[in-house]
N, C-alpha and C positions, 0 to 999 in steps of 0.2 A: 501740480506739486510745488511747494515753497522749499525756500532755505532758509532753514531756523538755526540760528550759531548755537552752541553749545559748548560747554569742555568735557561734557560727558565722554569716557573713553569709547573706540571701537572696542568689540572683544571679536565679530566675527566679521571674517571677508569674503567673500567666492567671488573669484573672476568669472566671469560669462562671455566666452567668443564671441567676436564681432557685438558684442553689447554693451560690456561696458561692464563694471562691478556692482555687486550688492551686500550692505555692511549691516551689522545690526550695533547697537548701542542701547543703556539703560533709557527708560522711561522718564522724564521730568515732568512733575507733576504740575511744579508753576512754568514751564517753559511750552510744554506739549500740548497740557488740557485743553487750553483756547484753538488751535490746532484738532486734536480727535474730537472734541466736541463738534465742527461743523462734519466732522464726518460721519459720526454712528447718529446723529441727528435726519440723515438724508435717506429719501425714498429706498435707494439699493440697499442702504445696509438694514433693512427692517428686521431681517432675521438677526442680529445684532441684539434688539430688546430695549433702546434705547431711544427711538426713533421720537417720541414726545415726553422725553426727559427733558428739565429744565438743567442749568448749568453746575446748579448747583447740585440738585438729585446724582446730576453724571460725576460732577466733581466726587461727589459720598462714595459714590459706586469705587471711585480709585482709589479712594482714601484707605477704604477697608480693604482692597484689595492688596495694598501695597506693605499693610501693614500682617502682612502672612507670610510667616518666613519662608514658605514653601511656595511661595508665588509670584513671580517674575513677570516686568513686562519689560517689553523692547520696545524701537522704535527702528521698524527697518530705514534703509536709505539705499535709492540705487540713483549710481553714480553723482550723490552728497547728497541728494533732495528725500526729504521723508516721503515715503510710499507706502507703507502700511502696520500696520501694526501687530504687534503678537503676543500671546500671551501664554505664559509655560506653567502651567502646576504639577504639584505631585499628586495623585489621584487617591494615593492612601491617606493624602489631608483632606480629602472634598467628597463631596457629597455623592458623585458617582460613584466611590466606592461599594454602595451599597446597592447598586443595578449591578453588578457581576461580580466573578473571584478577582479582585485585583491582588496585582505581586507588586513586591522591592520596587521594582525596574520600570513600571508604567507610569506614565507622564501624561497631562492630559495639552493639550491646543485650540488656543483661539488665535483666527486670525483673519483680521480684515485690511481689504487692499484699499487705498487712498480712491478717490473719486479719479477718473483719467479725464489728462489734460492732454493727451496726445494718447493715439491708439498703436499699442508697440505690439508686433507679433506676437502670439503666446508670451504675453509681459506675466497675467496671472499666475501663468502655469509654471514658469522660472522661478517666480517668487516661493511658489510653494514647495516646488523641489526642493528649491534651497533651505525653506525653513526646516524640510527633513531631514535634507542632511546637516543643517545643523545641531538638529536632537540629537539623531545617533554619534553624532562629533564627541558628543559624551559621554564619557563611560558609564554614568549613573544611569543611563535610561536604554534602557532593554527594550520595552515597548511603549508606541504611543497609541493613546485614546483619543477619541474626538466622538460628539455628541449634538451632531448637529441637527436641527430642527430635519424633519421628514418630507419636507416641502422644496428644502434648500439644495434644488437638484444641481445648482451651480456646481458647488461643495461638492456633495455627492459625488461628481462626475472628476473633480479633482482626486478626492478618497481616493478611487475606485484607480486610477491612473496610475496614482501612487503606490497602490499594492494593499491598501487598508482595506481589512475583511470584517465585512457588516456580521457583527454576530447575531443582532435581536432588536427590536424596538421597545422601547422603554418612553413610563409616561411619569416625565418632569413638572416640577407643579406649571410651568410656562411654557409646555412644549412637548409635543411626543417626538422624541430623539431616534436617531436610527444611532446604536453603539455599535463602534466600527472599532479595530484594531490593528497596528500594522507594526510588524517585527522588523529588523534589519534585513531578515534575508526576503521575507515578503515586498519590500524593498527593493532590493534588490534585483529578484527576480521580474520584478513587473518595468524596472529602468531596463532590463536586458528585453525586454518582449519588445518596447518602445522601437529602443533601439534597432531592432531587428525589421519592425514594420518600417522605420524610416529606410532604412538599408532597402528592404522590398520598395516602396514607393520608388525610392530614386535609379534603382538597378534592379531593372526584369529580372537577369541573374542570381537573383535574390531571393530566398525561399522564406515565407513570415513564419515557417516552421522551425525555426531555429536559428540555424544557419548557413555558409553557402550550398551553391545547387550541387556542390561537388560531396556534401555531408548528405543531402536528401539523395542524390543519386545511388551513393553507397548501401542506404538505408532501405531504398525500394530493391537494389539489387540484394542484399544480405535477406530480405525477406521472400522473394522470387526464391531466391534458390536455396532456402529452406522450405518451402511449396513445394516444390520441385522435388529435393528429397524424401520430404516426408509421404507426399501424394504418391511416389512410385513406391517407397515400401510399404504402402498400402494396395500396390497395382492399379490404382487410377491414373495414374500416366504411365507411358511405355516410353522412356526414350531411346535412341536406335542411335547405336556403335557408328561411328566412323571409319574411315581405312587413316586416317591422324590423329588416332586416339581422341578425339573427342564425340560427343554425344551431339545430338539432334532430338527437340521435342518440334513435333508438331502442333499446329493447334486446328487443325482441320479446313482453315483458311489456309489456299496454298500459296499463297503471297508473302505469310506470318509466319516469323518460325525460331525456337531460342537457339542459340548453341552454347557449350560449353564444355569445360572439362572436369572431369570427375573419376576420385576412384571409389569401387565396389567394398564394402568389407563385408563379413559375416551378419548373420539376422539382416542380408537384404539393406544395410544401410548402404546410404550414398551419402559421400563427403563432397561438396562440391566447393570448389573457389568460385567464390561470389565475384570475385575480379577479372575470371573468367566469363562470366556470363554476357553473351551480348543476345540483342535481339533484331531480327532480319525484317523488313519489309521490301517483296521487290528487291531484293539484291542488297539493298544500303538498309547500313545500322541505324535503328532508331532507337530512342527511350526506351530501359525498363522499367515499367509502372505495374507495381504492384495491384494497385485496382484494374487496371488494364487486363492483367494477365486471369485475373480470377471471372472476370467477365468473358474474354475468350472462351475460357475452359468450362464454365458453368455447366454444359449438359454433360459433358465430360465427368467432372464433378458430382453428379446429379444434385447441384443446389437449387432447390425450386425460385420458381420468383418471388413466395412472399418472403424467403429466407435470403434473399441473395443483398439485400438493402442493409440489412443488421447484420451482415456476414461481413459486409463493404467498410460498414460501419466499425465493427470490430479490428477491422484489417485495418483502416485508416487509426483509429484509436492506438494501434499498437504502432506502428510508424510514429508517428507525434513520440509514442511512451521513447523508441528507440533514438530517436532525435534530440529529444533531450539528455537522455542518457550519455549521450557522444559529446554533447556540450559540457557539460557539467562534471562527466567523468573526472576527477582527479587523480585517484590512485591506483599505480599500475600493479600488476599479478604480484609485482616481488612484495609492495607494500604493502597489501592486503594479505599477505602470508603472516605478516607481523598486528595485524590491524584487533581493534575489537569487535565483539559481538554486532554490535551496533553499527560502527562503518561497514561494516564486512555486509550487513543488510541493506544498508544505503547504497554500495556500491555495485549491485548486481544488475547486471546487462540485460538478463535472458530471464523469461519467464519459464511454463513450462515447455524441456525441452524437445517434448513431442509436437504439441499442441503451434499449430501454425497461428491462428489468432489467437494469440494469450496474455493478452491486455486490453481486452475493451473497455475497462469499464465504464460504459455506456449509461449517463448518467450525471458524469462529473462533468461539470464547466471547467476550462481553461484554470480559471480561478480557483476552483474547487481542486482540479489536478494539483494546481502547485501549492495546496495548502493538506493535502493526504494522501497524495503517492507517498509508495516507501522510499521511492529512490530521491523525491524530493527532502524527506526525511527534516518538515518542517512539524517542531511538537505542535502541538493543540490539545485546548481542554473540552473533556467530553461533559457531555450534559446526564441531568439526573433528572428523574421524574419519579411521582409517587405513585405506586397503581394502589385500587383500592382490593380490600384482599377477597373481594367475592368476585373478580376475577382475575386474580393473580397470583404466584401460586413461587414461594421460593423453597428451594430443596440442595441439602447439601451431603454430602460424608460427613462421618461422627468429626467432632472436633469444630465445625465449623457452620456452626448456628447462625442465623442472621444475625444476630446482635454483634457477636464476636468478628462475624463478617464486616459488620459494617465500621465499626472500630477499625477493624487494622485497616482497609482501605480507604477511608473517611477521616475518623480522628473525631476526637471527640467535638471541637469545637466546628467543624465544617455538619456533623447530625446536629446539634444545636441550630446550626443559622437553616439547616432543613427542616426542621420541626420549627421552629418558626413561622416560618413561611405558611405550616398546616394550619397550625395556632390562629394566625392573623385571618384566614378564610376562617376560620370555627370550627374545624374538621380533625376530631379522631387520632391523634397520633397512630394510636393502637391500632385502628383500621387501614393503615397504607403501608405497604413496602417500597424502597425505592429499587431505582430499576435506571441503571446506565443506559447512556444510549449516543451512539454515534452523532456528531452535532450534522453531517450530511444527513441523518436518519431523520433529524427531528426537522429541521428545515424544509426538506422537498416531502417526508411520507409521512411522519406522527401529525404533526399540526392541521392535513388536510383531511386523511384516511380516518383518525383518530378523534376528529372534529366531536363528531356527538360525547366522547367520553371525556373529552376535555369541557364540553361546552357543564356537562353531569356532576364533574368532577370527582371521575373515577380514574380520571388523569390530574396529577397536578406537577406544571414545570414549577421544578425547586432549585434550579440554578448550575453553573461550573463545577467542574471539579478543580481542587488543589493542584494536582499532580498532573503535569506536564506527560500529554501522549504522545509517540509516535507509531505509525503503523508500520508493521513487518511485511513483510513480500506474501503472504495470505494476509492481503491487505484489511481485511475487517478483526484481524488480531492487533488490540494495541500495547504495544509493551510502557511502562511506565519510566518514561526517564530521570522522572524525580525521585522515585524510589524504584531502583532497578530490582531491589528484592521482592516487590509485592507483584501481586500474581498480575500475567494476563489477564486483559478482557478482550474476548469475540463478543461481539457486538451483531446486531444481524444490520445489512446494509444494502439496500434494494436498488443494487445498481445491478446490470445485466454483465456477468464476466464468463470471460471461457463455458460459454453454453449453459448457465447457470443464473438463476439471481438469487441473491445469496441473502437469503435469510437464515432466520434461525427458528425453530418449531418449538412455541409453546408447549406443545404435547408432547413432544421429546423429552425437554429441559424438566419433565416433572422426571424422568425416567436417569437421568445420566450421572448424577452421584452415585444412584446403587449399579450402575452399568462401571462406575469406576472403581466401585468397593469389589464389585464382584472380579474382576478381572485382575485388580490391586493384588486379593490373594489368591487367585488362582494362580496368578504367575509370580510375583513376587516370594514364593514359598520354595518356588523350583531351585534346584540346588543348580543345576546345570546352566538355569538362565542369571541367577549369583554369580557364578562364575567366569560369566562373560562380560559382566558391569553391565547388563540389559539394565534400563528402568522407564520408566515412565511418566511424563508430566500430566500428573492426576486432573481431571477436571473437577474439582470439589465442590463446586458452587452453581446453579443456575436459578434464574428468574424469568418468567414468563408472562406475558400479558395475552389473557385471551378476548378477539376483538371478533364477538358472539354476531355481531351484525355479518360477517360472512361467513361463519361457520357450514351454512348450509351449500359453500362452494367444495367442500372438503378441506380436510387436514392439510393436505398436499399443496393447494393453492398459496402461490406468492402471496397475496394477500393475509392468509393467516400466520405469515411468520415475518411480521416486522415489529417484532416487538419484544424481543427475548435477549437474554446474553447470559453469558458464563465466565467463571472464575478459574484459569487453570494456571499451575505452578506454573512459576519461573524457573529457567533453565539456571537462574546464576543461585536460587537455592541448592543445587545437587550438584556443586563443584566444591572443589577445594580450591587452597589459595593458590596453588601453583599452575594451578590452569583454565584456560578458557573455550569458549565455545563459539562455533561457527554452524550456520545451518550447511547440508549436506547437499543443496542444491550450486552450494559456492564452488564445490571442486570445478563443474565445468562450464565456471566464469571464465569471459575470454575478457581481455584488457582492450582498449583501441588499439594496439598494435598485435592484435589477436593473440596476446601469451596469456595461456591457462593459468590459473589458480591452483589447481593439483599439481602441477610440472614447476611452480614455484616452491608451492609446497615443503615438495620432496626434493627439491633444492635444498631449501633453507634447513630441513630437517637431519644432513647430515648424513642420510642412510640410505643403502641404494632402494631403487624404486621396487625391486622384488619384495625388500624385507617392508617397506612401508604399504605397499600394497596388501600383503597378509597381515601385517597390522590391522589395516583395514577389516579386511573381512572377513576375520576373526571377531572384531566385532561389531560389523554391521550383520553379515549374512547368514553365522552360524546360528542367533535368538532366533530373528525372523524364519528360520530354518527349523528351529527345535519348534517353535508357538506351533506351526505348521505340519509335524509330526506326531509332535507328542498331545495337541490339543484339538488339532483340525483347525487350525485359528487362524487367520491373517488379516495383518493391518494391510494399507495402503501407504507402501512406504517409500513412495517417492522421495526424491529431495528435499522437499520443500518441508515435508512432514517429519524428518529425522533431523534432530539435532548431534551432532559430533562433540565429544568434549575431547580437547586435545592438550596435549603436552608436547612441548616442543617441537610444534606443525606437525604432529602425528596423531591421530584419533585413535585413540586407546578405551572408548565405549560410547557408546549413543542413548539417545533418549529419543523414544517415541511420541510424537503429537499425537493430534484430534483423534485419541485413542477411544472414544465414543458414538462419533459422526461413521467413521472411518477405519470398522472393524468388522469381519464379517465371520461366522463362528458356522462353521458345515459340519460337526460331526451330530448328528443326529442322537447319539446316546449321552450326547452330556448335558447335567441335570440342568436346567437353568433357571433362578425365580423367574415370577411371572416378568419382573420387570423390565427383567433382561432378554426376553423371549424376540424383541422385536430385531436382537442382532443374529438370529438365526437363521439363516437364506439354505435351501434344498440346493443341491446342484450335484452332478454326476462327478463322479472321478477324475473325468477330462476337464471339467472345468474347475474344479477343485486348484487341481496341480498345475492348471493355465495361470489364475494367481498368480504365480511363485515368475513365472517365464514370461509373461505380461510384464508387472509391475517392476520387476529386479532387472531381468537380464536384457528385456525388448525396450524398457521403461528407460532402465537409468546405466546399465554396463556398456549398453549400445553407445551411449556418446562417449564413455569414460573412457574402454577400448581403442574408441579411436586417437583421443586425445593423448594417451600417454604412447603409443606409435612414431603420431604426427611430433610429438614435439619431445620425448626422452627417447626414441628411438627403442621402446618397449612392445616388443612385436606382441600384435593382437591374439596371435596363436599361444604367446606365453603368456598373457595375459587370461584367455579362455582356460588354458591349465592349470594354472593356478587358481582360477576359480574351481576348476575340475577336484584338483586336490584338496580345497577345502572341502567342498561338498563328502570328498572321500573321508576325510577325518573328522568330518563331524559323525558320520556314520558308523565310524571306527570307535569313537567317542559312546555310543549309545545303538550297542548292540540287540538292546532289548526292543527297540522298535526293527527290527529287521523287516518284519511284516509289510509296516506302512509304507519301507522305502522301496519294497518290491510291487507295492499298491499304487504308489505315485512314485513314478519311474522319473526323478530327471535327469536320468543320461537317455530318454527316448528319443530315436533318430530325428524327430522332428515336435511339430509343438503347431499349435492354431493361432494363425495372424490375426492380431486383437487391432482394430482398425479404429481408435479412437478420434483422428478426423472425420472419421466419416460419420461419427455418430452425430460431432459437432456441424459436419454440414446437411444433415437429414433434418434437423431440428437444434435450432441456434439458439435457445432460448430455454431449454431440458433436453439435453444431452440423454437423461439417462431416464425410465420409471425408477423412481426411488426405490417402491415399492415390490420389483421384481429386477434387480440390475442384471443380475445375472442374464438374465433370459433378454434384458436391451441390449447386450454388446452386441457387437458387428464382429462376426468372424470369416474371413475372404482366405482359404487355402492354406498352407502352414508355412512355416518357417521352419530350417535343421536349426538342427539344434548342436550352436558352438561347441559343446561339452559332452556333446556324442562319440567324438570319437575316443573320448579320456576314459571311457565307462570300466575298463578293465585296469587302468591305471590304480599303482598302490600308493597309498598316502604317504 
C-alpha cells in the first residue's frame, strides 16, 4: 500500500477495534489511475476485466465511467494508505436492470482490494463489511446488487457472509454472473449469526443457535413440556402424582426420569411450568434435551425408525424456529394488542398449538429460513413462469378472467416485459399462461423436476415480480406488502412441514373457483349467517401445471403438485376504515415474559372478560355452528385459518380461510355439481359432530380456557359456561333445526379423543390419506365433555 496526498475530502470513516480506521474519499482520476492501473492490471484481479488493458484503454474505461451522474467511485484508505477501491451505481441506470425487477432503492458494487503488502487478519473481510455499511449509511439505497463473475468464489464467499442472497445466473456479454441481493435486514441478520458463531468459538457456553445456553435451555425445556402435555392427553405418557404435588414421568430407563409440576384442567389438558421441569439421572439433575427425551420415549411413542430421523429433524427445526423467535422478539402482549395485521403475523411465538413438531420446514437452508420464515418477515419477490396451455390449465369465479387477473396483479407494463421475453424465444403469446411461483419452489424443485419441460419450453422463466412479498404463519400464503389490497398467493412449496409437504394439486385448482362459487352462495344468502358478519376470503383464481411425466405415480403424489397456486381475497378488502384485523391464532401468543395476547387484549379493550368473551363467540362459534346444523358443513377452523376483524381489541366478526382445501360437506342429500362433488366425505354421526369437539373445543378452547384463568383470573368452569350458553342461544336462535341438534348432541357426556400427534408420529411425512381423512384419524378413548354438565342450562 502507498501514500498518495490528496485534498480530496473524507466523507466516510469506521473505526475498527484493535485495527485501526478505514475512510473512503472521491476517486481522482489524474491522481489515482497510475495507482488502480498497476492493480486491476495483475493476476488476482482477473475477474476485474482489465487484466491486458493498456493504460490508456483503462484510463477510457474511467472516463466514461465518471462521467455518469449515477456512478460513484471511491478510493478506500485504511489507516491513510489506499487499499481498494469501489465503485457504487444506481442499477436503474445500468444495464443489470434488465437481468431482474430492479426498484428505487437498489444500488449496484464493485469492489477490488489493493494487492497486500502485509497479511492482516481478515483485512478482506473488514473492508467489505464496511463498505456495506456504508451503503445502507444511506438513506437512498434500500438494496444492494452485485454481479459477480460465477467462478469468483472469493467474492462469493464474501456475498454469502454478508447476507447477500444469490437469486439466479445471468449471462453478461463478458461473463455468466451469479445476481445476488442483500437488503439491510439480510444484513443484518447474517452480522448477528457471525456474531453468535464467534461467541460459540470462544465460550462452550455458547449456543451457534442463537443465543446463550440459558435461551437454548429454556427453549428445549418449553418444548419437553409441551411433549409432555400433549403426549399424555393423548395417553402415551402416564405421569404419576407425587405425595408434593408434583408429577414423575418415567422413561422406562430406571436411572432417567422428568419431574415437574403441573395442573389438570378439563379436556385432559396439562399446563405445565416449563421452569419447573427438571430431569433426573442417578439421583443428579441433568440437561433437558428435547431430542434426547423423544429418543428415550420412541417405543413409547411408537415412532418407527425410518420416521424417528425426520421426526428429530422436525423437532430440531422447530427449536432453531423458537430460538429465533426469543431473539428477535420485540413486542410485548400489551403492544401487539395495538399492533397491525402484519406485526401481529410477524410476532407470533407458537405454531400449531396442538401439534408438538410445528415447524419443520425441512427443506429451508439457514439462509433460506431468514429470507421466508413469517416471523422473519423479510419481503421478497416471487417468480413468474409461462406454462404452455396443453398443460396448463387457469380457472377462476365470474369476474375474474385471466386477463383481468393478470392486470390487477401485474400491471400493464410488468405483462409487456413478460410477453417479451415470449417474443424474443418466438413463442406464442396466446399459447402460455403465467403461473406464480414460490422463488424457494423454483430454485430447489421447478428447474430440476421440471427440466424436460423447461428444456421443451412448455415452461418459460419470465422474471420477478413488482410487488414486495411476505409470507403469513401458513407459510406458502404470501401476502403482498406493496399492495396490501391485492389478493393472496398460495403458492405450492415442497418443503416437508407438520406431516405434510405442502403442495398444491393441479387437479384440484381446475376445480376451486366453482368449489368457491358454490359455497359463496350457499351461505352467503343465509340470513342468519348476515347476521353474524360470517364471510369469507373467496378463492377466485387458480393455475395449475400438469407435470404428465409422473402422472402415472397418482394424483396424490408430492411430485404431481408442485406446480400450482391460487388467488384468494385479502382480508384488508372486507373491512372498513375503523378497523382492523388479526389472525385468530394470536389470541394464545405468549410474550417472552409469558403474557397472552387475549389477556392484553381485553385489557386494552375496556370491557370485562365475560362481555368480550361473548363478543367473541358470537362471532366465531355461532356461523361455524349454523354451517354445521343447517348444512352438515365444516371448515377446519383452527386459528390459523380464521381471521378476526376487530374494533377496538374486540373481534366483532371473522373470516374464514382455505375455504376450499379445508372444507368438508357430510350431508349426503345435498345436491352438489359435479365439481364440487370431491368435498363430499361419508362419515357417521359420531364423527360428523367429532368435528365440532376436535377442531373448536379440544383444538383451540382447550388453550384459550386456560390462558384466561391463568392470567385474568377467568375460571375455566365459567368460561365452559359460557361457551354452554352460547351454544344454548344459538339453539334458541333457530328452533327449526331442533331435529339436527337432538342428532348431534353437544352437550353428550363425553366425545372421541382425536389424537393428531399421533397420526404425525405414525407417518411424518402424510399425516393424513387425503383421500379418506376421516377413516385416517386416530381415536384413543374419549374425553367429557366441558359443556356436559350446562346441557339443562337456560340461555
Amino acid at each position: 500500500m502507498q501514500t498518495i496526498s490528496t485534498s480530496l475530502p473524507i466523507i466516510y470513516t469506521q473505526k475498527i477495534p484493535d485495527l485501526g480506521s478505514i475512510e473512503l474519499r472521491p476517486f481522482s482520476l489524474e491522481e489515482d489511475l497510475p495507482m488502480i492501473y498497476k492493480w486491476v492490471t495483475q493476476d488476482y484481479a482477473s475477474f476485474w476485466g482489465m487484466q491486458y488493458k493498456s493504460y490508456d484503454e483503462v484510463q477510457g474505461e474511467y472516463i466514461t465511467a465518471l462521467a455518469k451522474s449515477d456512478y460513484k467511485i471511491f478510493i478506500g484508505l485504511f489507516n491513510g494508505k489506499p487499499s481498494f477501491l469501489l465503485e457504487k451505481y444506481k442499477v436503474s441506470e445500468d444495464r443489470i436492470r434488465n437481468y431482474y425487477q430492479a426498484e428505487a432503492g437498489d444500488y449496484g458494487m464493485h469492489i477490488l482490494v489493493a494487492p497486500p503488502v502485509q497479511r492482516i487478519q481478515n483485512f478482506t473481510w473488514t473492508v467489505f463489511k464496511t463498505v456495506v455499511e456504508f451503503f445502507f449509511s444511506q438513506p437512498e439505497v434500500i438494496r444492494m446488487v452485485v454481479e459477480p463473475d460465477i467462478n469468483n468464489e472469493k467474492i462469493h464467499r464474501l456475498n454469502k457472509k454478508a447476507g447477500f442472497q444469490y437469486i439466479k445466473e445471468i449471462d453478461l456479454p463478458e461473463k455468466k454472473a451469479g445476481l445476488a441481493i442483500c437488503s439491510r435486514q439480510t444484513f443484518k441478520d447474517a452480522l448477528e449469526i457471525l456474531q453468535i458463531n464467534e461467541v460459540s468459538e470462544k465460550n462452550p457456553k455458547k449456543t451457534s443457535y442463537g443465543t446463550s445456553v440459558e435461551y437454548w435451555n429454556l427453549s428445549n425445556k418449553e418444548l419437553v413440556a409441551k411433549a409432555i402435555s400433549e403426549f399424555a392427553h393423548e395417553l402415551l405418557l402416564q405421569p404419576e402424582s407425587q405425595e408434593d404435588g408434583t408429577y414423575i414421568l418415567k422413561t422406562g430407563t430406571l436411572e432417567i426420569y422428568y419431574q415437574f409440576k403441573a395442573k389438570k384442567y378439563a379436556l385432559d389438558h396439562w399446563s405445565i411450568a416449563a421452569d419447573s421441569l427438571q430431569k433426573f439421572k442417578n439421583s443428579e439433575i441433568i440437561k433437558v434435551e428435547a431430542l434426547s427425551f423423544f429418543i428415550e420415549f420412541q417405543k413409547v411413542l411408537g415412532i418407527t425408525d425410518d420416521c424417528l430421523p425426520v421426526y428429530l429433524e422436525e423437532i430440531s427445526s422447530t427449536l432453531n424456529s423458537a430460538i429465533y423467535k426469543k431473539i428477535h422478539q420485540q413486542c410485548t402482549a400489551k403492544d401487539l394488542a395495538n399492533a397491525s395485521f402484519q406485526k401481529i403475523e410477524q410476532s407470533m411465538t407458537e405454531g400449531h398449538p396442538v401439534f408438538v413438531a410445528n415447524n419443520g420446514r425441512i427443506g429451508f437452508s439457514r439462509t433460506e429460513y431468514l429470507q421466508y420464515a413469517p416471523e422473519v418477515h423479510q419481503p421478497f419477490h416471487i417468480c413468474w413462469l409461462a406454462g404452455h396451455i396443453s398443460k396448463t390449465t387457469y380457472a377462476s369465479v365470474s369476474g375474474f378472467g385471466y386477463n383481468a387477473m393478470m392486470h390487477k396483479e401485474l400491471g400493464v407494463e410488468k405483462i409487456a416485459e413478460f410477453n417479451s421475453v415470449l417474443k424474443t424465444l418466438r413463442l406464442p403469446i396466446q399459447d402460455y399462461i403465467f403461473i406464480p411461483v414460490h422463488p424457494w419452489q423454483w430454485n430447489h424443485k421447478i428447474q430440476q423436476v421440471f427440466a424436460t419441460d423447461l428444456a421443451n419450453q412448455k415452461l418459460v422463466y419470465l422474471g420477478e415480480s413488482k410487488d414486495a412479498y411476505v409470507a403469513q404463519q401458513s407459510i406458502r400464503t404470501l401476502f403482498s406488502q406493496t399492495h396490501p389490497d391485492n389478493m393472496y398467493v398460495k403458492t405450492a412449496l415442497s418443503i416437508l412441514n407438520m406431516g405434510f409437504m405442502r403442495g398444491l394439486s393441479p387437479y384440484y385448482m381446475k376445480t376451486t373457483p366453482e368449489i368457491t362459487t358454490w359455497i359463496t352462495d350457499l351461505l352467503g344468502n343465509d340470513t342468519y349467517l348476515k347476521r353474524t358478519g360470517f364471510d369469507m376470503l373467496g378463492e377466485v383464481a387458480t393455475v395449475g401445471f400438469e407435470n404428465t411425466y409422473y402422472q402415472s405415480l397418482g394424483r396424490s403424489n408430492p411430485h404431481n403438485k408442485m406446480l400450482s397456486a391460487l388467488w384468494r381475497e385479502s382480508p384488508q378488502q372486507k373491512i372498513k376504515q375503523h378497523q382492523n384485523v388479526m389472525t385468530m391464532a394470536a389470541l394464545i401468543h405468549r410474550d417472552k415474559e409469558g403474557n397472552a395476547l387475549i389477556a392484553a387484549m381485553i385489557k386494552a379493550s375496556r370491557i370485562s372478560p365475560q362481555d368480550w368473551l361473548q363478543t367473541y363467540l358470537d362471532a366465531y362459534l355461532k356461523p361455524l355452528l349454523h354451517c354445521f346444523y343447517a348444512y352438515e358443513l365444516v371448515f377446519i377452523p383452527h386459528g390459523e385459518n380464521i381471521i378476526l376483524i376487530m374494533e377496538d381489541q374486540v373481534p366483532v366478526r371473522i373470516l374464514m380461510k382455505d375455504i376450499t382445501e379445508e372444507i368438508i360437506v357430510f350431508d349426503p342429500e345435498l345436491v352438489l355439481p359435479e365439481a364440487v362433488q370431491r368435498v363430499f366425505t361419508p362419515a357417521s354421526d359420531e364423527m360428523k359432530v367429532l368435528s365440532l369437539f376436535t377442531d373448536i373445543f379440544d383444538g383451540f378452547f382447550r388453550f384459550l380456557s386456560v390462558i384466561l384463568e391463568e392470567q385474568l383470573q377467568f375460571s375455566e368452569i365459567g368460561f365452559w359456561k359460557q361457551v354452554a350458553t352460547t351454544v344454548h342461544t344459538y339453539q334458541a336462535e333457530n328452533k327449526h333445526l331442533q331435529k339436527q341438534f337432538e342428532r348431534y348432541d353437544l352437550f353428550m357426556p363425553e366425545f372421541g379423543r382425536c389424537c393428531l400427534n399421533r397420526l404425525q408420529l405414525r407417518n411424518t411425512k402424510q399425516m393424513l390419506n387425503l383421500a379418506d381423512p376421516i377413516e385416517s384419524l386416530i381415536i384413543e378413548g374419549t374425553i367429557k365433555n366441558p359443556i356436559a354438565s350446562f346441557k339443562n342450562t337456560i340461555a
